[in-house]
NUMIFI-877402 format. One record per atom (N, C-alpha, C, O, CB): z negated, x negated, y; atom name; residue in one letter. Coordinates in pm, 1 decimal. Glycine has a CB too. Layout:
N
<site zz="Z" xx="X" yy="Y" atom="CA" res="A"/>
...
This chain:
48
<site zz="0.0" xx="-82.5" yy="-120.0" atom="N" res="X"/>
<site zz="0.0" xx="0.0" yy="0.0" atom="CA" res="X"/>
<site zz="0.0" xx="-87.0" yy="126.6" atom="C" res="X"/>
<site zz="44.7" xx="-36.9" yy="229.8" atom="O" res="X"/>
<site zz="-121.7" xx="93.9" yy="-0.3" atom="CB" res="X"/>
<site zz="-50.3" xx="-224.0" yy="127.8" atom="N" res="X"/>
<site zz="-106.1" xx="-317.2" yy="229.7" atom="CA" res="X"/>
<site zz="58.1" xx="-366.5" yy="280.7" atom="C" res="X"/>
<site zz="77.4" xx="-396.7" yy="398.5" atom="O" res="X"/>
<site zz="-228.2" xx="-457.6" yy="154.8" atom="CB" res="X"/>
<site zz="136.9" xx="-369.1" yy="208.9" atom="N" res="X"/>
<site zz="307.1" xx="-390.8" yy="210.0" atom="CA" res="X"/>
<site zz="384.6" xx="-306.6" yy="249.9" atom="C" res="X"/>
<site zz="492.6" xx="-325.0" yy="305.8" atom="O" res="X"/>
<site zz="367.4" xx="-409.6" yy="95.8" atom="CB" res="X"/>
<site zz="329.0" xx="-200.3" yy="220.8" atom="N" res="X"/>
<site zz="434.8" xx="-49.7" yy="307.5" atom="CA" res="X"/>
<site zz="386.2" xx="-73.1" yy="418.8" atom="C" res="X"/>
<site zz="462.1" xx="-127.0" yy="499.5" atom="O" res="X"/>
<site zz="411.6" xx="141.6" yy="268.4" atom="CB" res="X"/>
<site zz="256.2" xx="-44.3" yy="459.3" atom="N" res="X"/>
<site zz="203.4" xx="-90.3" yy="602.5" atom="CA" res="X"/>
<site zz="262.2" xx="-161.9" yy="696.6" atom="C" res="X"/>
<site zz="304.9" xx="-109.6" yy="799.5" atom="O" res="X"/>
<site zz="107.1" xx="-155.5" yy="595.2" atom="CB" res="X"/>
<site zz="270.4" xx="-284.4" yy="672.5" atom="N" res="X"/>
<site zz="290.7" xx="-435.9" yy="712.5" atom="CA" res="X"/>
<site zz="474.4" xx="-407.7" yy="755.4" atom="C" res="X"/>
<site zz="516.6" xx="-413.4" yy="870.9" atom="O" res="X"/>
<site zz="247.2" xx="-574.9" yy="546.6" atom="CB" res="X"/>
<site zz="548.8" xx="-382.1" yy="650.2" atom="N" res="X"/>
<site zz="670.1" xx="-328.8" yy="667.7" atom="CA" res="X"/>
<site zz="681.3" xx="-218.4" yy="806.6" atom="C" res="X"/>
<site zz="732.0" xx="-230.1" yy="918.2" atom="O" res="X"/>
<site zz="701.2" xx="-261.2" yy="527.8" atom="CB" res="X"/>
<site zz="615.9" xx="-121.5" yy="745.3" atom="N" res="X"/>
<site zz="630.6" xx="-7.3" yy="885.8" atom="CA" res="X"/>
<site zz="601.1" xx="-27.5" yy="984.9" atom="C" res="X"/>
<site zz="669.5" xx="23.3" yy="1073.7" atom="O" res="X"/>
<site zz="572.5" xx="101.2" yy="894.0" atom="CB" res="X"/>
<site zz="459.5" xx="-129.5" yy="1030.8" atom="N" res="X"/>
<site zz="444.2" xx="-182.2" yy="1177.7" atom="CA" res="X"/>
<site zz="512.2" xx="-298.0" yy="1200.2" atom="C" res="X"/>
<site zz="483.2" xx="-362.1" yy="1301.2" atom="O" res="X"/>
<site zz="306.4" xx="-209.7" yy="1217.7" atom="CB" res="X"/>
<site zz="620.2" xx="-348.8" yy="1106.3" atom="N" res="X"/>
<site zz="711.5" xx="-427.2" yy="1165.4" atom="CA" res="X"/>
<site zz="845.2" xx="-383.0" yy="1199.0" atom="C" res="X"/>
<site zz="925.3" xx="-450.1" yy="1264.0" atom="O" res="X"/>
<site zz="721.7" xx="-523.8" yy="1096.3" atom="CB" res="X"/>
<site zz="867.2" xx="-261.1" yy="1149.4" atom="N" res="X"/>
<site zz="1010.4" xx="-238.9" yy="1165.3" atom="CA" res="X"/>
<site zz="973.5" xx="-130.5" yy="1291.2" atom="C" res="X"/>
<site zz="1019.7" xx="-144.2" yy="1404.5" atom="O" res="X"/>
<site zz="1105.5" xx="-176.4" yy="1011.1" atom="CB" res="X"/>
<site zz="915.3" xx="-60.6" yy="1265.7" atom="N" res="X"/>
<site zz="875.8" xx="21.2" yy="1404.2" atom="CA" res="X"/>
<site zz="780.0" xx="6.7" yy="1481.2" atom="C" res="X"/>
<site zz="711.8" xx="95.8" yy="1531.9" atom="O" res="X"/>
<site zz="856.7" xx="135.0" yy="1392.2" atom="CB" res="X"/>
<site zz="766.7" xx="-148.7" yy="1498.0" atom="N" res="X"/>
<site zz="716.5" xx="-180.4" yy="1645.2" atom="CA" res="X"/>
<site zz="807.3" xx="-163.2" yy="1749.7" atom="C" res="X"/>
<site zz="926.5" xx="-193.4" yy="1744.9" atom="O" res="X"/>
<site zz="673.0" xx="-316.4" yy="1660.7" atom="CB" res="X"/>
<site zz="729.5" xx="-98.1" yy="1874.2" atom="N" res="X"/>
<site zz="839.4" xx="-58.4" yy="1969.4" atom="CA" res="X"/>
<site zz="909.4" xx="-177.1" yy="1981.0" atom="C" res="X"/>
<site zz="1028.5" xx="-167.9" yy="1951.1" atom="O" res="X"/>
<site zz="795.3" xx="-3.1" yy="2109.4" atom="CB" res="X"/>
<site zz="857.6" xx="-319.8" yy="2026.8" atom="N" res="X"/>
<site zz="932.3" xx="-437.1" yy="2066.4" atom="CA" res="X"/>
<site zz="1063.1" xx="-418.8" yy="1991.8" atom="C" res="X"/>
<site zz="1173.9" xx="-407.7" yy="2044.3" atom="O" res="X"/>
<site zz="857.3" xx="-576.3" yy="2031.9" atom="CB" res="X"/>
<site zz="1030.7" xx="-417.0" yy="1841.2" atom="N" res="X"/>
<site zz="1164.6" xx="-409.3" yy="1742.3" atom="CA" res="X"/>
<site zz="1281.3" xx="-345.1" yy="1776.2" atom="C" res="X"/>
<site zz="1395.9" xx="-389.1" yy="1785.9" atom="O" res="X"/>
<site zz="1139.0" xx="-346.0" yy="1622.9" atom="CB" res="X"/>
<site zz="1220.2" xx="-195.1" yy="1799.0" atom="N" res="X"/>
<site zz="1287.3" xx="-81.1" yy="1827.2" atom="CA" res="X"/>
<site zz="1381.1" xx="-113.3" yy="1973.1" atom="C" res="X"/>
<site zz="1498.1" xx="-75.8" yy="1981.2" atom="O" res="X"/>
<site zz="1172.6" xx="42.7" yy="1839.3" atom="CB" res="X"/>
<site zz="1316.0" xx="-182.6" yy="2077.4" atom="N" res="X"/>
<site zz="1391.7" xx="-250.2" yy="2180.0" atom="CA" res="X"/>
<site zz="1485.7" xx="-358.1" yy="2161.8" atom="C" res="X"/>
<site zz="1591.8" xx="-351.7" yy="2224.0" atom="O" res="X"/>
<site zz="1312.2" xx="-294.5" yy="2258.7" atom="CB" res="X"/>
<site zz="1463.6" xx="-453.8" yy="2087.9" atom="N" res="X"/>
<site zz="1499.3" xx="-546.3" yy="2035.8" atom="CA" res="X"/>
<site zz="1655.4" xx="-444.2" yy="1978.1" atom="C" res="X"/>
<site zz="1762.4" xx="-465.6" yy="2035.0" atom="O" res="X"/>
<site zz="1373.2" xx="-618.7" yy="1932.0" atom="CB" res="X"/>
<site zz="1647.5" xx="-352.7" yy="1879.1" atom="N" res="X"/>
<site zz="1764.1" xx="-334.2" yy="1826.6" atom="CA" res="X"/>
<site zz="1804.7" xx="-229.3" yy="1928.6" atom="C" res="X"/>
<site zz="1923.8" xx="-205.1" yy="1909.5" atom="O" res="X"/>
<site zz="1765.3" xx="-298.8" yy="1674.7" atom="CB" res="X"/>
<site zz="1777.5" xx="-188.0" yy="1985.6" atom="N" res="X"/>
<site zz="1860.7" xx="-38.7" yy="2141.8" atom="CA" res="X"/>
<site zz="1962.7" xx="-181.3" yy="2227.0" atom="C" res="X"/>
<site zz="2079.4" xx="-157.5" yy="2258.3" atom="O" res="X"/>
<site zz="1648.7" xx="71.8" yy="2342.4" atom="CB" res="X"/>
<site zz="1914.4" xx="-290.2" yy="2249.2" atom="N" res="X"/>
<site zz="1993.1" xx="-355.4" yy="2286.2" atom="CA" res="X"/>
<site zz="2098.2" xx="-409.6" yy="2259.4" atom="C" res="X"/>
<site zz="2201.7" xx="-426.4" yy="2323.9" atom="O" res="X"/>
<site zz="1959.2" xx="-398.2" yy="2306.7" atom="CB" res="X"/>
<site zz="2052.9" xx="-449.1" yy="2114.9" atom="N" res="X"/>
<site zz="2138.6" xx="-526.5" yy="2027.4" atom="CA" res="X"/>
<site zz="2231.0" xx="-353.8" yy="2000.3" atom="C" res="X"/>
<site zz="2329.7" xx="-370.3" yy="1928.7" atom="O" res="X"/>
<site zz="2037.0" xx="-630.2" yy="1864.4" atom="CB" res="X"/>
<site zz="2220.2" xx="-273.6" yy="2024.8" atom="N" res="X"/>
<site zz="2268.7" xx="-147.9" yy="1981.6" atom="CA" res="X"/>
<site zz="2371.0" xx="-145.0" yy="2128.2" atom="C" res="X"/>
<site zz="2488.6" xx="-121.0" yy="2100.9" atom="O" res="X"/>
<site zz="2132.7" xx="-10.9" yy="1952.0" atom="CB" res="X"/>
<site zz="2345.8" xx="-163.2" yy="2258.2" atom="N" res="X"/>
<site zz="2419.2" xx="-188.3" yy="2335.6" atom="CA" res="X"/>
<site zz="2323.8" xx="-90.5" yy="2461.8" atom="C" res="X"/>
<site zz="2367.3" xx="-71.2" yy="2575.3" atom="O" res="X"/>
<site zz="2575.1" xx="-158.4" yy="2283.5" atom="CB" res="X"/>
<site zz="2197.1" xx="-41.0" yy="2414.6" atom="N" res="X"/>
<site zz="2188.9" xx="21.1" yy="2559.6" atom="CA" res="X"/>
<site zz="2120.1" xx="-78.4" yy="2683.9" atom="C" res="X"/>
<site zz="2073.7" xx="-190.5" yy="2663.1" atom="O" res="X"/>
<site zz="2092.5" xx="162.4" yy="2545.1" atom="CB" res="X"/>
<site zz="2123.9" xx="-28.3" yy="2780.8" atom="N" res="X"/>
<site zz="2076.7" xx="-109.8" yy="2916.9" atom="CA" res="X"/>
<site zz="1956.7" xx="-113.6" yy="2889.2" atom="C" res="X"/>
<site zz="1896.7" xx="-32.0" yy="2819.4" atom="O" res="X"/>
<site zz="2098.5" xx="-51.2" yy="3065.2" atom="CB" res="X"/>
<site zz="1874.1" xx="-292.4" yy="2987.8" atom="N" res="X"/>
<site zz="1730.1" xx="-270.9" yy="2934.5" atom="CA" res="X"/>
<site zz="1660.7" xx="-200.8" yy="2954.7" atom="C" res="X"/>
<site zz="1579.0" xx="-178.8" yy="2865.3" atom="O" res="X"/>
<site zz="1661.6" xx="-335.1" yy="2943.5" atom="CB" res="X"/>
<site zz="1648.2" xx="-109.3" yy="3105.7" atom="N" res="X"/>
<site zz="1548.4" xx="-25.1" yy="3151.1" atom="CA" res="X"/>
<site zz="1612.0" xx="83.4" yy="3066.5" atom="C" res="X"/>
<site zz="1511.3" xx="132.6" yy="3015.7" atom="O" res="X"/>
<site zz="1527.6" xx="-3.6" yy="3316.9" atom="CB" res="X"/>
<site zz="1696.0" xx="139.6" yy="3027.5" atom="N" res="X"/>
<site zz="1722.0" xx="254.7" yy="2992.6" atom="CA" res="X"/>
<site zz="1642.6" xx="231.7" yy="2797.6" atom="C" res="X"/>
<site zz="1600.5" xx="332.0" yy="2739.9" atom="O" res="X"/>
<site zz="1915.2" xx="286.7" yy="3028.3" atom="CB" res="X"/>
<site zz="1638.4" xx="118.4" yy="2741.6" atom="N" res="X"/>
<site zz="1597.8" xx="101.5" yy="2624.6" atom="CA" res="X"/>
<site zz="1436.2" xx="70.6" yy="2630.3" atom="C" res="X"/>
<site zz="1379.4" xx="74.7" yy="2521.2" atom="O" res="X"/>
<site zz="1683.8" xx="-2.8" yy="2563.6" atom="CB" res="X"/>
<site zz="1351.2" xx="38.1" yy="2753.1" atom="N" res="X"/>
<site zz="1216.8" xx="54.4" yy="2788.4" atom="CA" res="X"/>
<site zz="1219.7" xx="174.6" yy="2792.9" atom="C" res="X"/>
<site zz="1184.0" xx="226.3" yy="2687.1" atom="O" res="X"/>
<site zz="1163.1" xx="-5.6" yy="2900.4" atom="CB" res="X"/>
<site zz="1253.6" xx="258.5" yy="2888.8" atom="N" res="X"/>
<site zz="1190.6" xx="396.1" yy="2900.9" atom="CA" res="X"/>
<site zz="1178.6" xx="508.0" yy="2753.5" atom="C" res="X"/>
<site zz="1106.7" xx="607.1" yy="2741.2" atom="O" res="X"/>
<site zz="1287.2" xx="468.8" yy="3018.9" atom="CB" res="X"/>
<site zz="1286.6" xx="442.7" yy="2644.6" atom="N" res="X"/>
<site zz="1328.9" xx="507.5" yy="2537.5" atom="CA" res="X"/>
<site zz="1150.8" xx="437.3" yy="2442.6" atom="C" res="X"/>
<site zz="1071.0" xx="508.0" yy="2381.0" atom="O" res="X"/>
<site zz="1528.8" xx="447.8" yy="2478.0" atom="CB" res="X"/>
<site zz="1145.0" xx="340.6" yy="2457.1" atom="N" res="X"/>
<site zz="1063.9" xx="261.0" yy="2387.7" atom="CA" res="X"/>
<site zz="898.0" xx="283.2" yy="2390.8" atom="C" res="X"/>
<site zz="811.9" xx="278.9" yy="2302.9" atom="O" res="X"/>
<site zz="1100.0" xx="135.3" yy="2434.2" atom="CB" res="X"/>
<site zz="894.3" xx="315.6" yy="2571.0" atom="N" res="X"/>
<site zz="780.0" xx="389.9" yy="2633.8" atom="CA" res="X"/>
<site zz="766.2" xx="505.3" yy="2571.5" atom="C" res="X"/>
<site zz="664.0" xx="519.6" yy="2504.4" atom="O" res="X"/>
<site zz="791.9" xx="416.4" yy="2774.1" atom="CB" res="X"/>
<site zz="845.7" xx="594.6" yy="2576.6" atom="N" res="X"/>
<site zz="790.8" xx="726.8" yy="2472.5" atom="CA" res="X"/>
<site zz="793.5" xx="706.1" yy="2338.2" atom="C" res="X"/>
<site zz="690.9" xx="736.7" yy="2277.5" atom="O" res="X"/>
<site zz="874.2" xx="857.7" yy="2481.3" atom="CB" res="X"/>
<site zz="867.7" xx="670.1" yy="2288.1" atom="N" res="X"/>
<site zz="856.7" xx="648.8" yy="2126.2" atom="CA" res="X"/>
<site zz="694.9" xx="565.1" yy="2108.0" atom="C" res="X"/>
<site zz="624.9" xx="581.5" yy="2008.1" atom="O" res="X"/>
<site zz="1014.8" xx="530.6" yy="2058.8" atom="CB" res="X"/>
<site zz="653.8" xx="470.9" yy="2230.8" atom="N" res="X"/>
<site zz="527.5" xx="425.5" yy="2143.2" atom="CA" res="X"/>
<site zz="437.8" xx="528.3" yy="2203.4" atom="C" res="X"/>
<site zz="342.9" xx="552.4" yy="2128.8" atom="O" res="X"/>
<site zz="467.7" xx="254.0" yy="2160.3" atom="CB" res="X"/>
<site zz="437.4" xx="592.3" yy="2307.4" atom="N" res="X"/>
<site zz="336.9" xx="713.3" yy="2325.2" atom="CA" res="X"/>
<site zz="296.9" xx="810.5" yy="2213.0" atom="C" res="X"/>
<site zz="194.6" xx="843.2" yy="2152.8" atom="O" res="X"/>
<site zz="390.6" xx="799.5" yy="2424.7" atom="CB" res="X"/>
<site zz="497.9" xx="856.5" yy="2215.0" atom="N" res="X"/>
<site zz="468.3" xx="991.4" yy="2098.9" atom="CA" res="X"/>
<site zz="471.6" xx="978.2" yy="1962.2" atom="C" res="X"/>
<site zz="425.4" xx="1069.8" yy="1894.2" atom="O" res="X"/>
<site zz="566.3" xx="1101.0" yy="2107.2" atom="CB" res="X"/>
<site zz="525.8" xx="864.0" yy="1900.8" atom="N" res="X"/>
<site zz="540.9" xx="863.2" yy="1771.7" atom="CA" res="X"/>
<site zz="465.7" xx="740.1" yy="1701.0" atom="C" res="X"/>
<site zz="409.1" xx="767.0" yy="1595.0" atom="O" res="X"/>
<site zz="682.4" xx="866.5" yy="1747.9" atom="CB" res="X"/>
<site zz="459.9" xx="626.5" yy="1741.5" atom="N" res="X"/>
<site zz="420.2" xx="501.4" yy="1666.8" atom="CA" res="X"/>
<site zz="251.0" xx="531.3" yy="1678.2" atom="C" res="X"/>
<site zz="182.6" xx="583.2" yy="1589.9" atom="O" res="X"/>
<site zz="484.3" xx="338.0" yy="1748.5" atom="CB" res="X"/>
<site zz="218.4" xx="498.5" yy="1770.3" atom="N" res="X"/>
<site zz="56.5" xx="539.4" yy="1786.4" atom="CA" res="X"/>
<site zz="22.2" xx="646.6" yy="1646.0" atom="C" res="X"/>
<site zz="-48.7" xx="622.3" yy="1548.4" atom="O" res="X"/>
<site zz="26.6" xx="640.2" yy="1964.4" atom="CB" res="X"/>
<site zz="103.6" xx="774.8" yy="1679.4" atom="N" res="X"/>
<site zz="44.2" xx="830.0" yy="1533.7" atom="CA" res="X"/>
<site zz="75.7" xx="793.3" yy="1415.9" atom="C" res="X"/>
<site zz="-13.2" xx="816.7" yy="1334.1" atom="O" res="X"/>
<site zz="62.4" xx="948.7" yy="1512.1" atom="CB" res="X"/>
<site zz="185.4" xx="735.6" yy="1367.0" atom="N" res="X"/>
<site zz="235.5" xx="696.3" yy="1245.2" atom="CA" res="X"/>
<site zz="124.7" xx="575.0" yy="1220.1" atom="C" res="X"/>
<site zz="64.0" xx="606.1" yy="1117.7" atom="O" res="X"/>
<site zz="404.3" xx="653.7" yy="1250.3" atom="CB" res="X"/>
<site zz="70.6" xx="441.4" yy="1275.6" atom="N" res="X"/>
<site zz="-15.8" xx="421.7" yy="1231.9" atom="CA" res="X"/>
<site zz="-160.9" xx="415.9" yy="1215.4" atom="C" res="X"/>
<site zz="-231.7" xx="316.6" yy="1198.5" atom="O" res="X"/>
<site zz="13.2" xx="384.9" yy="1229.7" atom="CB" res="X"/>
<site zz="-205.6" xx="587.1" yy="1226.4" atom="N" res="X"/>
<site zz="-286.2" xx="642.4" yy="1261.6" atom="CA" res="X"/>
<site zz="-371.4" xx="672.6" yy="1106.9" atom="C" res="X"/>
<site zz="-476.0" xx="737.4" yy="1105.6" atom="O" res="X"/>
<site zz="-229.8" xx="747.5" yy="1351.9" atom="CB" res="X"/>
């Protein structure tokens, strides 16, 4: 279970998630503000 974990707060750390919106092609502020809510609304609870 300590490996699913470890996996999930690495692949959906927001940084990551920014990291690939860019590499995905969006602008940086436009891939912060995307990144800002995703760690508000979703990451916080997923590793909750």
């Amino acid at each position: 279970m300590k490996k699913v974990k470890c996996f999930i707060q690495h692949h959906f750390n927001p940084l990551h998630v920014y990291c690939r919106l860019r590499s995905a092609g969006f602008r940086p502020v436009m891939a912060q503000r995307v990144c800002t809510l995703y760690e508000k609304f979703f990451y916080n609870f997923l590793l909750r």
